[in-house]
Each structure stands twice: as C-alpha cells, then as structure tokens.
TILOVO-330822 format. One line per 10 residues: number of its first residue (from 1); their letters; for each residue x, y, z of C-alpha. Coordinates in steps of 0.25 Angstrom, whole numbers, plus 2048, in hexadecimal, padded with zeros to 3 digits. Each point is the difference from the previous one (the first is absolute). Last residue first. Layout:
NUM> A> X/Y/Z | ...
END
This chain:
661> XXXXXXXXXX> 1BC/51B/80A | 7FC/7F8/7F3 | 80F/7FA/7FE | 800/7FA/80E | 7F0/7FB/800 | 803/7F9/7F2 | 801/7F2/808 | 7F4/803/808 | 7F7/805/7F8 | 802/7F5/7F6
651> XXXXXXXXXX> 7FF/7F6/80D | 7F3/806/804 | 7FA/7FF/7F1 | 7FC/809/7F5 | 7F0/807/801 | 7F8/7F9/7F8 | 7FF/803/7F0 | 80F/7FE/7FE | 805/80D/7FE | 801/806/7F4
641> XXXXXXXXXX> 80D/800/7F5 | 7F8/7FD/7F4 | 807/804/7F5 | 801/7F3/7F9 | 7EF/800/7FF | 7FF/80C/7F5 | 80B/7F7/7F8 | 80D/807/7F9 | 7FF/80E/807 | 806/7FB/80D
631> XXXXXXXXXX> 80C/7FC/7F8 | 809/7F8/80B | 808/807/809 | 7F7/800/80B | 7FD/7F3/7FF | 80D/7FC/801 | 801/807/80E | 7F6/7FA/805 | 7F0/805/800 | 7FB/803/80E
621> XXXXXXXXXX> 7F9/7F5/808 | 80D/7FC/807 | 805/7F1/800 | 800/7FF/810 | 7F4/7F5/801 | 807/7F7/7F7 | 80B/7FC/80D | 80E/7F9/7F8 | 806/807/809 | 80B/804/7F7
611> XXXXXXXXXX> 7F7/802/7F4 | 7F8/809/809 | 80C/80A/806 | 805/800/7F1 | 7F3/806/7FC | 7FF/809/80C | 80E/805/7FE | 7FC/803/7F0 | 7F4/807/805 | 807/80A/808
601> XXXXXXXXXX> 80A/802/7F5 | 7F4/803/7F4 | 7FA/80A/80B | 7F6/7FB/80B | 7F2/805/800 | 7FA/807/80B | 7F0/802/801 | 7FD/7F3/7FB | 7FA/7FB/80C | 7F9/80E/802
591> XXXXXXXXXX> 7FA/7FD/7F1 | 7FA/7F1/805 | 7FB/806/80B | 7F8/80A/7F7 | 801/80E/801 | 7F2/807/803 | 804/808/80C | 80D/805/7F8 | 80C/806/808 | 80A/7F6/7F7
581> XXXXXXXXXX> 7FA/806/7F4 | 80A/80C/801 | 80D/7FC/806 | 800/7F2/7FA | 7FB/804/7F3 | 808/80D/7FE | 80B/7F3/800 | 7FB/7F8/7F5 | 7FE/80B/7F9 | 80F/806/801
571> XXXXXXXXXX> 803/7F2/7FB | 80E/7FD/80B | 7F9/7F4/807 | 7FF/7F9/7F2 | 7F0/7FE/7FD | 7FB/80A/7F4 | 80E/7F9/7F9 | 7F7/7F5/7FF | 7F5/805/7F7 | 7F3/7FF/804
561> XXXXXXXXXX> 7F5/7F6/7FF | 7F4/803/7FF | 7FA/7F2/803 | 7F2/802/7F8 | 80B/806/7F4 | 802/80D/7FD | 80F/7FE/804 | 806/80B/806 | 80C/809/7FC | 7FA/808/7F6
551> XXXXXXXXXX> 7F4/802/80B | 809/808/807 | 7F8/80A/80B | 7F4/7F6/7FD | 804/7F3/7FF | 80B/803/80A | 7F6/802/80B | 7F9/7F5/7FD | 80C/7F8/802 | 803/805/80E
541> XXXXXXXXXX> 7F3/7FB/805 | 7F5/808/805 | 7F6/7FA/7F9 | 7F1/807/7FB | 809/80D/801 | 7FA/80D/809 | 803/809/7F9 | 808/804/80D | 80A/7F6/7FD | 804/804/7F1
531> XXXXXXXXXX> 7FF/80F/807 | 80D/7FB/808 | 806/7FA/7F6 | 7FE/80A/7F6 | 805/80A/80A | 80A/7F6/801 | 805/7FE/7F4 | 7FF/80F/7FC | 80A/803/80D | 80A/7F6/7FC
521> XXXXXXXXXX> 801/807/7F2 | 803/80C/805 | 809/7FC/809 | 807/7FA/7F5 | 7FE/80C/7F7 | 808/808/80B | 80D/7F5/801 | 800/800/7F0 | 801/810/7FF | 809/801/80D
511> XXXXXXXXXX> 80A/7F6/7F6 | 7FF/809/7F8 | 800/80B/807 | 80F/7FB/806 | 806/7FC/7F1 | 7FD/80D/7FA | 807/805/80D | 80B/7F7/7FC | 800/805/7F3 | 801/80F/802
501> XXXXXXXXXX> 80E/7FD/807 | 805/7FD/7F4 | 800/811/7FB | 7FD/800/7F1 | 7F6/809/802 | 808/809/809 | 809/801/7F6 | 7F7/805/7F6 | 7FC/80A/80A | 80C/806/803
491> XXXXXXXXXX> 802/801/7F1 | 7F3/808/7FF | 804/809/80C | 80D/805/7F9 | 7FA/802/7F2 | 7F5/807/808 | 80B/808/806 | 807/803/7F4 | 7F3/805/7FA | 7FC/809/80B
481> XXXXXXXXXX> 80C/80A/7FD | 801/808/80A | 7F6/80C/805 | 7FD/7F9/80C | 80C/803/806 | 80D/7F6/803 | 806/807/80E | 800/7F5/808 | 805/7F7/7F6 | 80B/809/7FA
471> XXXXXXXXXX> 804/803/811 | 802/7F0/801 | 807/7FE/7F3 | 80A/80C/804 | 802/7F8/80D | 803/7F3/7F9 | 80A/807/7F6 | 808/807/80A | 805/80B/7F9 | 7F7/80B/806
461> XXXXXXXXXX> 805/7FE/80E | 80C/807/7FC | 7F9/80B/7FD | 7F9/800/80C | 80E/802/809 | 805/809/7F8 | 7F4/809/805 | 801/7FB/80E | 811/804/7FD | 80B/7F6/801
451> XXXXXXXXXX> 80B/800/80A | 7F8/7F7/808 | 7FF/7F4/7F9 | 7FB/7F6/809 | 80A/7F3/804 | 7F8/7F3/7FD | 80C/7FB/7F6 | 80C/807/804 | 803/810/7FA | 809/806/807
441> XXXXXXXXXX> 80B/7F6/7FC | 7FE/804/7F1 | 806/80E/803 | 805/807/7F4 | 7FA/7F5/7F6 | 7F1/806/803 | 803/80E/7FE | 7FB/80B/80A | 7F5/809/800 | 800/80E/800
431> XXXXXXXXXX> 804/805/7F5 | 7FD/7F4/7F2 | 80A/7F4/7FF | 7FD/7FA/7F2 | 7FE/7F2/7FD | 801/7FB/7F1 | 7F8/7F4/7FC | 7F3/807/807 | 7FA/7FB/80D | 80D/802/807
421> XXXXXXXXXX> 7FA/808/80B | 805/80F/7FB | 7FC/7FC/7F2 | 7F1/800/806 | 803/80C/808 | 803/805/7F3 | 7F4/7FC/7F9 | 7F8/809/80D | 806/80B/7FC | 7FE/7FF/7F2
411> XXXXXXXXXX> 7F1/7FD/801 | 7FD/7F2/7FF | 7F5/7F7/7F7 | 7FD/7F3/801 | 7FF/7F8/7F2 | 7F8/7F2/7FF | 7FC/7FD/7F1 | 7F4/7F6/7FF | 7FF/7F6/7F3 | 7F1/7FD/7FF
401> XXXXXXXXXX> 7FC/7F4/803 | 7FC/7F3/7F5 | 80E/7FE/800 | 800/7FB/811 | 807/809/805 | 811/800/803 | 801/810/807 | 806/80B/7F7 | 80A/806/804 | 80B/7F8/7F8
391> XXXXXXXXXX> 7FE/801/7F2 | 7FC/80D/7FE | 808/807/80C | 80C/7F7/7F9 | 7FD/809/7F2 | 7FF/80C/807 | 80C/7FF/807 | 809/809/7F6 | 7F4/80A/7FE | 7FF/801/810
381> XXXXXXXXXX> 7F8/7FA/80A | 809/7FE/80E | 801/7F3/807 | 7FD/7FC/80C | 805/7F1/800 | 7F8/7F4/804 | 808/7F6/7F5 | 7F4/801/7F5 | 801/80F/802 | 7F8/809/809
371> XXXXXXXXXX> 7FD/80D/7F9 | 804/80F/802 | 7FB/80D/7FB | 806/80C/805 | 7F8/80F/7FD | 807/80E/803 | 7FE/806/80A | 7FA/80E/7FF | 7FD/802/810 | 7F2/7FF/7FB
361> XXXXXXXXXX> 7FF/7F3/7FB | 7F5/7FC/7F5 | 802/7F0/7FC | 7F1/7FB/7F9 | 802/803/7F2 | 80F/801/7FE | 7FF/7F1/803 | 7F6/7FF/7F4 | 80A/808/7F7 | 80B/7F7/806
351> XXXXXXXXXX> 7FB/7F4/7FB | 7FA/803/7F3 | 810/808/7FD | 808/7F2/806 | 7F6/7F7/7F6 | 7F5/7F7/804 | 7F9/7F7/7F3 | 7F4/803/7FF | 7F5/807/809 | 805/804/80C
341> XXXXXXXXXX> 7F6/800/80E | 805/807/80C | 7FE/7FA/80D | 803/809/80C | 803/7FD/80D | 803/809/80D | 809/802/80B | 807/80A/7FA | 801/7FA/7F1 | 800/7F2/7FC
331> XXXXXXXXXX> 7FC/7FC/7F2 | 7FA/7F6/7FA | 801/800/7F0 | 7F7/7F9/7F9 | 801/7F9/7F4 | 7F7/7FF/7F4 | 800/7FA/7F1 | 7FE/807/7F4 | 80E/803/7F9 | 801/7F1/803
321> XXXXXXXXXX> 7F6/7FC/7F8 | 803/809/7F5 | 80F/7FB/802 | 7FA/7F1/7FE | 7F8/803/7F5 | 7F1/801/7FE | 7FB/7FF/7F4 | 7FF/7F5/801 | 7F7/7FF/809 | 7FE/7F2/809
311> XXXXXXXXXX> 810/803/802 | 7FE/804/80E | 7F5/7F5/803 | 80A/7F6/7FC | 80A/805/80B | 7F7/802/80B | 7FB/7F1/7FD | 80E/7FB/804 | 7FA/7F7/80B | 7F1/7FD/7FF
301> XXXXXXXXXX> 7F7/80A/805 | 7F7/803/80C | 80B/807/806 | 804/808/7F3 | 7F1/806/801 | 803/80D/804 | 80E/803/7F9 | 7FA/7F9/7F3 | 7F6/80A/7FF | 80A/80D/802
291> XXXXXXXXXX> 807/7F9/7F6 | 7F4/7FF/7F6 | 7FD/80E/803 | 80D/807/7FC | 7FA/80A/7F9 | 7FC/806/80D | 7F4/805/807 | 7F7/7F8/7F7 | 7F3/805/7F9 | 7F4/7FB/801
281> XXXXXXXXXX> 7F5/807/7F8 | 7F7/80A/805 | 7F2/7FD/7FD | 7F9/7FF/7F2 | 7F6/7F4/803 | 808/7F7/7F7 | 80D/804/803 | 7FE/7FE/80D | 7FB/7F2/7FC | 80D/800/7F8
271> XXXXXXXXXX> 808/802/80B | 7F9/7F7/80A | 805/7F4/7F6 | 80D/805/7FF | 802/802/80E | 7FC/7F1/801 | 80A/7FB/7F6 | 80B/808/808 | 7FE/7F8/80C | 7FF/7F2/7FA
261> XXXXXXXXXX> 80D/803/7F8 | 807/806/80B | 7FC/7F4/80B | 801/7F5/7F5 | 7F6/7F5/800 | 7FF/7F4/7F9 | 80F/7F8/805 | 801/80C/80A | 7F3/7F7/809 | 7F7/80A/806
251> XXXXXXXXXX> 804/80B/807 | 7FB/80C/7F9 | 7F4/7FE/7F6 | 7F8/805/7F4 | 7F3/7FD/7FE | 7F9/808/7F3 | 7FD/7F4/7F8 | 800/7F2/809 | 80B/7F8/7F9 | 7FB/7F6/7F7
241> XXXXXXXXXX> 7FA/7F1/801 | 7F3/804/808 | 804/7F7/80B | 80F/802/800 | 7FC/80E/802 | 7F7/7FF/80A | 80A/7F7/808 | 80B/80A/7FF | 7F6/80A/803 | 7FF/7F8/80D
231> XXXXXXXXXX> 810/800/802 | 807/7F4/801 | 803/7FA/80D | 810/7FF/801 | 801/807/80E | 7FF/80F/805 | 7FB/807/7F4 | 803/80E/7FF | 7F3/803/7FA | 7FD/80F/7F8
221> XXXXXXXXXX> 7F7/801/7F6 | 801/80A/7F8 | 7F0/803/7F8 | 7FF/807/7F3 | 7F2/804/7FD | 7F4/7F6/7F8 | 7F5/806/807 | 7FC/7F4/805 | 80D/7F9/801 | 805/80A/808
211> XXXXXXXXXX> 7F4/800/808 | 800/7F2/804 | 80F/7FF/803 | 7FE/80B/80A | 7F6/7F9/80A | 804/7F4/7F9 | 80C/7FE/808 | 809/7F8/7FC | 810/7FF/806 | 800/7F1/802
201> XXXXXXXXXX> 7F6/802/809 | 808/807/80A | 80B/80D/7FF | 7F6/809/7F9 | 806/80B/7F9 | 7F8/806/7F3 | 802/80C/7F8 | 7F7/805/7F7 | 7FE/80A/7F5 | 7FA/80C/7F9
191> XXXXXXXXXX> 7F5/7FD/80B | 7EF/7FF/7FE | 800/7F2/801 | 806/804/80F | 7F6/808/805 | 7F6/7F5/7F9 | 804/7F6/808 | 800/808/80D | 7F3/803/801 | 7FE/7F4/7FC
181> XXXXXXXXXX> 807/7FA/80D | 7F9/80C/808 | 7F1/7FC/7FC | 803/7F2/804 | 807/804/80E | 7F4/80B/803 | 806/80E/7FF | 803/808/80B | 80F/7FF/7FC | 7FE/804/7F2
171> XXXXXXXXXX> 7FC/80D/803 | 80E/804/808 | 806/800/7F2 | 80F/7FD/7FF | 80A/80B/7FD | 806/7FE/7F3 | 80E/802/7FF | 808/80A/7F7 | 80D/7F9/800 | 80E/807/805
161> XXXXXXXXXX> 808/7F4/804 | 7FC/805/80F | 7F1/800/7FB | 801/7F1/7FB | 806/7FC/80D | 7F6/806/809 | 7F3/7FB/7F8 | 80A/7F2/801 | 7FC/800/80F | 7F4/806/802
151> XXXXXXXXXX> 7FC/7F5/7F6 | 807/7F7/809 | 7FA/804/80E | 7F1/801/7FC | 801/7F0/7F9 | 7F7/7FB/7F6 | 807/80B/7F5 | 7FE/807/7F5 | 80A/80D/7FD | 7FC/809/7F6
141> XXXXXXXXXX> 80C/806/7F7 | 7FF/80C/7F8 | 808/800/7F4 | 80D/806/801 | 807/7F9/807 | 802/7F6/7F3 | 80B/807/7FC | 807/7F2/7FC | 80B/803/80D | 7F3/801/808
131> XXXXXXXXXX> 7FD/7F4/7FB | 80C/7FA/805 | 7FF/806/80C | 7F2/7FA/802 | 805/7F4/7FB | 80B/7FD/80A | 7F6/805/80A | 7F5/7F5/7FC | 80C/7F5/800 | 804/804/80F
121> XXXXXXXXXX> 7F3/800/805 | 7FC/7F2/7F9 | 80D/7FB/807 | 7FB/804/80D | 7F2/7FB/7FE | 804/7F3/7FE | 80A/7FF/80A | 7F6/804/80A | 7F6/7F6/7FB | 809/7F6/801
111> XXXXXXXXXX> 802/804/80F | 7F2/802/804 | 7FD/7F1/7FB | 7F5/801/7FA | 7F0/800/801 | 7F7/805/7F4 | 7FA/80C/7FD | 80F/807/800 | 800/80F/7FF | 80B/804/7F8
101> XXXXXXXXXX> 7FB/806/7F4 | 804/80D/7FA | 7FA/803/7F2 | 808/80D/7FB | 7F7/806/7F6 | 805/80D/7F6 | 7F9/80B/7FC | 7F9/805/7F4 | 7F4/80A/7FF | 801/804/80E
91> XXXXXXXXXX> 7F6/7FA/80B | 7F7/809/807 | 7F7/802/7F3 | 7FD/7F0/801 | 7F8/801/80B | 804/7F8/80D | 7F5/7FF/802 | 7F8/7FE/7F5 | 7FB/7F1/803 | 7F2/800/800
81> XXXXXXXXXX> 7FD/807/7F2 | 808/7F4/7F9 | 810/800/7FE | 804/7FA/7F1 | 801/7F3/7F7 | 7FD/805/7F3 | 810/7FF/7FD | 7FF/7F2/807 | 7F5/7FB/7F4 | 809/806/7F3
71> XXXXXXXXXX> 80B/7FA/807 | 7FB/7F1/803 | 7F8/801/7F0 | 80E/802/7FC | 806/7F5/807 | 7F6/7F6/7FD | 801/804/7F0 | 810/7FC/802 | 7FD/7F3/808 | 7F6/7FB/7F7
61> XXXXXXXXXX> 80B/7F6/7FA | 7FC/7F7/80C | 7F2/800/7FC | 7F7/803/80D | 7F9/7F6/80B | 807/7F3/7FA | 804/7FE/80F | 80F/802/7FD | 7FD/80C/7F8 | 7F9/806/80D
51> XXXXXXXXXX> 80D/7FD/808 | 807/805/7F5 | 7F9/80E/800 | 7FF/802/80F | 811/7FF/7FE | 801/80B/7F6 | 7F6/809/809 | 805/7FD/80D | 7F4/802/80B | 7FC/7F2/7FC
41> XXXXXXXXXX> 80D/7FC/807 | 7FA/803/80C | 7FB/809/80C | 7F5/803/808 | 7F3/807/7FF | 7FB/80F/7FE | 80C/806/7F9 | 806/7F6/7F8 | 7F2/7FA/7FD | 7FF/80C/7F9
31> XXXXXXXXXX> 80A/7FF/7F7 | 7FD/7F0/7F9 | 7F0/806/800 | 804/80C/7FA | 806/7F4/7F5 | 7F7/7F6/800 | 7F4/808/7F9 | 807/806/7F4 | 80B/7F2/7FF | 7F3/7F9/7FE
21> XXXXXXXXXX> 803/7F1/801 | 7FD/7FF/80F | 7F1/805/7FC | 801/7F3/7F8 | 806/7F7/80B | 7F6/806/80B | 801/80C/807 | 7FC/800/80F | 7FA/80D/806 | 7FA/804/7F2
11> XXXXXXXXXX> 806/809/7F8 | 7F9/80A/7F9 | 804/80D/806 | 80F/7FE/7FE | 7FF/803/7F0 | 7FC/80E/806 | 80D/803/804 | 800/801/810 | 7FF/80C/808 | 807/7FC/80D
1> X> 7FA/804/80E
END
C-alpha cells in the first residue's frame, strides 16, 4: 500500500545494533511503524535520537546529520499503487487539516469526559474565529474526525464563517481499517497545515503528530488540560532537551505558552510554506489582528494579557488601536432587531447614518431614537445626550466583549404617546387622552386603564424592560452575530466545569469502579476455585489451594504453610472456600472440621474461656492472636496456622460452638 525508499528494502525484520546505527535504514522504519503498529516515543525524532545515544547506538553529536538523513528518507515516503483512492488530484494543492478526536479507547468517567470535550469545543471555536480574523478562511479546510457527528459538526461551523470546506471522500469508508489509517496519514502530510484537538492523552495523537513531523509542516495543538498532567509533547520535549520544531500549542501552561503568540507563530509557518509553493497568501481581515487574536483567546490567558498584546506592535498606538475596534449597535425597530456593526470609535453622524439605513416610514414621520439610561429612563438621542447614550447604553460585558449599543426606534406619533405616559422628563397631554395628575384617583393600583387606546396601549408595553428582553429573544434571527454567542456558550461552559456538584458524582463512579472490580475479582477466585477442584487436586485442602492461586503467599516448604491473614473469618478466600469446597465429595474430615474459623475476637473468648477452666483440651488449633501478628515471613515454619493433624476435640467444639453458629 506504501511505496517505500529504497534504503527500506533492506531491512531485516529485527535490526540489530549496527543496522540500528544507520540513521538511512532506521529512519522509514521509525515512520512506518507509526502506521502499521503502535505508538511511542521512537515515533519522536529528537527523542528516538537520545534514547539511541543513551545506548551507545549513535554519536550524541550526530543529531544534526540524523535529522537530515530523517527528512531526505520522509520526503521519499509517498502513497504505493494500492492506495490511490482518494487520488491526490481531488485534493487542492494546499488546504488545511482540522484533526478531531474524541472517541475514547479506553473507559472514563462519562462526566470528565464531557467536560473535556466541552472545553476542547470552545478553544477550537475560539481559534477558528481567530484564524478566521488572521485570513486564514481562505485555504481549504479538510475536517478528520473518529466521530460522524462532530465532523459534521465543525464542517458546519467552518462554512457558517465562510471557509471552503472539504467534503469527505465516501471511498475511504470501504477501505480496510489499516489501509484507511494510511490513507489518512499521507492526506494529512500532504496539508499546508494542521490542527489538532484531542481532549485525552494528554492532547497526543500520533495520527496527526506523525505526519507533521514527517513532512516537517506546522502542526497547532490544541488541549485544554483538565488537571496539572503535563502535556505529552511536554514530555517529548523534555526528553529531546529542546521544544519539538514546528509544535505550537493552545492551552498549555501561559508561563511557556502564549495563546497569540503560539497562534500567530503557526500562521507564520503555513505562510511561508504557501509562500513556498506559490499559493495565495494569508492575509488578515483587519489590521488589527493581534486584537482580534487576543479577543479569542483572552479566557485562555492571564489577566491583563489584552493589554500587552495591544502594544506587542509598536507601532501601534493607542488611538490607532482604538480607531480599529468594533461595537454594535442593536437596534429595535417594529418588532424587529438589527445589529449594525461600527467600526472605531462611534459618533452621532455613524450612528444615524446606519439608523437612517434600516427606518423607511410612509406616512413621512420623522425618525426618534431613544435609549434606556443607567436609572431605567427612556431617554431620547440627541447631539447634547450623545456622550451619556455612550456611556450609559451600553450593558457591563466582560472586556474581552464587544460593546453593544441598544437604541429603539419610534415614529413621532408613537414618541409622543410615549411623552403622553410620562416616559419622557417632560409629559405632554396629547387630544384624546387625558393627563395623569388631573385625575390621580382614577387611576388605583390593579384598575385598567381604559381611557387609553389598543394602539396606546402596546406602546406602553414596549417599555417594560423584561417584556422587551423576552420579544428580543424570540425574535433573535439566525443571521446574528455567532460570535457573541459562542463567547456566551464558552463561558457557560467554563462554569460548568467548575461546577461542585461534579465531584460528588466523581466520588459515586468511583466508589462504583471499586465495588465493580471486587466483584470482579471475587468471581476470578472462584472460577479458579471451582476449576482448582475439578482438576482434580492430589489434596483438597484449603492450602493447596492457596499454593496455587497465591503461591506468594504460601510457604514452598513440605508443610506449605500459608500466611495467617488467608485464615481470619473476613479473608475473601477463606470465605469462597466455605461456600465453594464445602459441596466437595473429596474433602477431608479434617477440612469439614475446619470449615469455620473464628475471628481474632472469637478466639480471644475461647482463650480466656480455657485459661479459666484450667481444661487443655479447649486451646483452639488455630494460631492465636499473637501469632497472627507476628512476622510470618521471618521463619517458613512461624506461619504455620493449620490444624492439628487429627480432627480438634469434643470440648473445643463445644466451647466455640456459640461463636461458630
């Protein structure tokens, strides 16, 4: 299925030290083996390198020429005759890989892995519209992922951010599982680019890491990490003694790894393998790009890092900066909602100009705006209250939000029944309807205003704030901004993470883990017990049976002797033996005897029972207390807590009768 390098052809199927020492030879063997077999460290390069150097198999100052002979050997490394589908003519000349991987391989606990998959969604998002911001949309993207319903998933959400997705070859599901996986590895060493999420495994996956090393392409690896662990390339790189060459990462600890800088880095790298190949560069949408960046990322970085990333340029200033941010105005207008984007900072001509945009009235009306104050006021927007309109309409976000502007637009009719209410500082009494101080006895709390029109009516309606948030929600449109709610889902699911009442269901399939893997082990022991028995066993004796499912715990002398704790009343082994051997044709009477056996407290009122009496015959036959606790591993013969060789004595039985019922 692959066509190898040459150099490949003469390997045998184990290498020796020598062969080892041939960085031509070990090299396509160090790849393939990523696709054909498992997983390790000897995948990595840089830290296959030192784990050789520690043997003595290759020079430690041979890293460079290794290197080299590892890239010359991967660039030969290329599809065979048997895998041409999908052929490569269907593929663009450049696109861009998104590797999503949430299929766990392993069993977890359904809740942790939700959380992790959840805040693995919201980073990829944050960096799909931040690359998005970097003019990254227009290379093709090509989504690869374990799972039908989330590579459906983010296709969708590329194309909604105006991406030129990949639709997924229907050839490759008829292909067998191994054919398929390299299929898949050299679809992806073929990309401009790739990005990897994968919430488990400390964010590895050599499926994608592989190839990006292979083929020596810029690889963003994406791992919201949901504990202290270190990250596997972390570990990689520790290994090798430098940073991993074209890894770059998002979520890992901000002491190493900066969310903008990590980012940006990467579109460098595909940028000048574009460059490279002569294909379209990326451009940014804005020249504000490093604040668009920071805006994604500011919940996956340190506080204040908005404000360093501002001034990264300095050529920036703050009023350039500002001249470049974004607010949007939300406007209300006959039942409907528009949001209009502005670009810098807002001004009373910007603003009307975009009100003038969307406000047609047939009756020739002219155009009121008004906005609710910081004190719940309707107040109308003029030059005079363009300042407070700035300061006060706009609602307290988070600063990684965009400001949002709320205006609601009248007609002058309906702005002086507005006036006629007492919404406005200065009511007016309009024909028809009647002023609110001329008769304040008519109008008793719960009494119904009937002097007031149907049409009146509504527009008195429309200043309740909660019932203007209600209608606003109904009527939001597809066509909104999707950022603000991802912003808006993200933090909902950071919170949810945080949530206490996760640890208490942690607690509960924990404590289900430890209950299931004691059944589990109980029904091994007496399978074994019960196959022990149908052998058959020279002796069916209770140590015999030890000797053999624990012989770590049993004497290898003549008298295999077992260790005490085997015999306390409570020993899971002790008691599968009294319901399992019991039934046994070929038990001794000597074994029936010694079916029970008293606890530690049991025998301590037998003991006291006999010194009492003075009577030898009731000292038991089991080890004493002391005995118990002394070292059984000191002296092969100290461990001996077996019966007496004939079967123990009427008044022993007697006297233990009450604690043996």
């Amino acid at each position: 299925m692959v066509r190898f390098p040459k150099v490949l052809e003469v390997v045998p199927p184990s290498m020796s030290e020598e062969e080892f020492s041939q960085a031509d030879i070990a090299v396509p063997y160090q790849i393939v083996k990523r696709i054909f077999s498992g997983h390790g460290m000897d995948l990595v390069p840089q830290t296959c390198f030192q784990m050789w150097a520690a043997q003595g198999l290759v020079e430690s100052n041979a890293l460079p020429a290794y290197m080299a002979a590892y890239a010359r050997v991967a660039a030969e490394l290329v599809p065979g005759p048997d895998l041409k589908i999908p052929p490569t003519g269907q593929l663009p000349s450049n696109y861009l890989v998104f590797h999503i991987r949430r299929h766990r391989s392993f069993n977890e606990s359904l809740a942790i892995s939700k959380n992790e998959d959840r805040a693995n969604d919201a980073m990829l998002a944050r960096t799909i519209n931040a690359l998005t911001a970097e003019g990254a949309h227009h290379i093709p993207a090509l989504v690869i992922s374990d799972m039908d319903s989330y590579g459906h998933r983010w296709r969708s959400y590329l194309q909604a951010r105006n991406w030129t997705v990949i639709q997924p070859l229907e050839e490759l599901q008829r292909l067998p599982l191994t054919a398929g996986a390299a299929a898949d590895f050299f679809t992806m060493a073929g990309a401009s680019g790739i990005i990897t999420s994968v919430p488990f495994r400390q964010g590895w996956s050599s499926f994608s890491a592989v190839p990006a090393i292979a083929k020596g392409l810029p690889n963003l690896v994406l791992h919201k990490a949901m504990s202290s662990t270190s990250s596997r390339y972390d570990t990689y790189a520790a290994r090798a003694g430098a940073r991993l060459p074209g890894f770059h990462f998002i979520g890992g600890p901000m002491a190493r790894y900066n969310a903008v800088n990590e980012l940006q880095a990467f579109v460098r790298e595909m940028r000048a393998k574009l460059h490279s190949s002569g294909a379209r560069p990326i451009r940014p949408q804005l020249r504000a790009c490093p604040w668009m960046i920071a805006t994604a990322f500011l919940q996956d970085s340190a506080p204040g890092l908005l404000a360093r990333v501002l001034l990264l340029d300095a050529s920036w200033t703050e009023d350039q900066m500002a001249a470049q941010a974004w607010s949007v105005l939300k406007v209300t207008c006959r039942d409907e909602v528009h949001r209009l984007p502005i670009q810098g900072k807002p001004d009373l001509q910007t603003v009307w100009k975009k009100l003038g945009a969307i406000w047609a009235d047939d009756n020739g009306s002219t155009l009121v705006a008004k906005y609710l104050d910081d004190e719940g006021d309707w107040c109308t927007l003029v030059e005079a209250t363009f300042a407070d309109f700035i300061s006060t309409a706009r609602p307290q976000f988070p600063e990684e939000r965009r400001p949002v502007l709320r205006l609601k637009l009248f007609s002058s009719t309906q702005h002086a029944a507005l006036q006629e209410q007492d919404i406005s500082s200065e009511p007016q009494s309009c024909s028809g309807a009647e002023s609110v101080e001329a008769k304040p006895e008519e109008f008793d709390i719960g009494t119904p205003r009937s002097q007031v029109s149907e049409e009146q009516q509504f527009e008195v309606d429309l200043q309740a704030p909660e019932v203007t948030e209600e209608a606003e929600v109904k009527r939001r449109k597809v066509s909104e901004d999707w950022a603000d709610a991802d912003l808006e889902l993200e933090e909902m699911l950071f919170a949810a993470l945080e949530a206490s009442e996760l640890v208490q269901d942690d607690d509960e399939e924990a404590a289900a883990m430890v209950e299931r893997a004691r059944r589990a082990c109980r029904d091994d022991l007496a399978q074994h017990l019960r196959d022990w028995l149908a052998s058959p066993p020279a002796s069916v004796r209770y140590e015999a049976w030890i000797d053999k499912v624990h012989p770590e715990n049993a004497s290898q002398s003549s008298s295999c002797t077992v260790d005490s704790r085997m015999y306390l009343q409570a020993s899971l082994h002790r008691q599968l033996w009294n319901e399992i051997a019991a039934g046994c044709p070929r038990l001794g009477a000597e074994e029936r005897e010694r079916r029970h056996v008293p606890s530690a407290e049991d025998l301590q009122a037998v003991q006291q029972a006999a010194v009492s009496s003075g009577d030898p015959e009731l000292r038991p036959s089991a080890p004493a207390e002391q005995d118990r606790q002394a070292e059984p591993q000191q002296r092969g013969e100290d461990r001996q807590p077996r019966a007496a060789s004939g079967s123990p004595g009427i008044a022993w039985k007697d006297a233990a009768a009450p604690y043996l019922a």
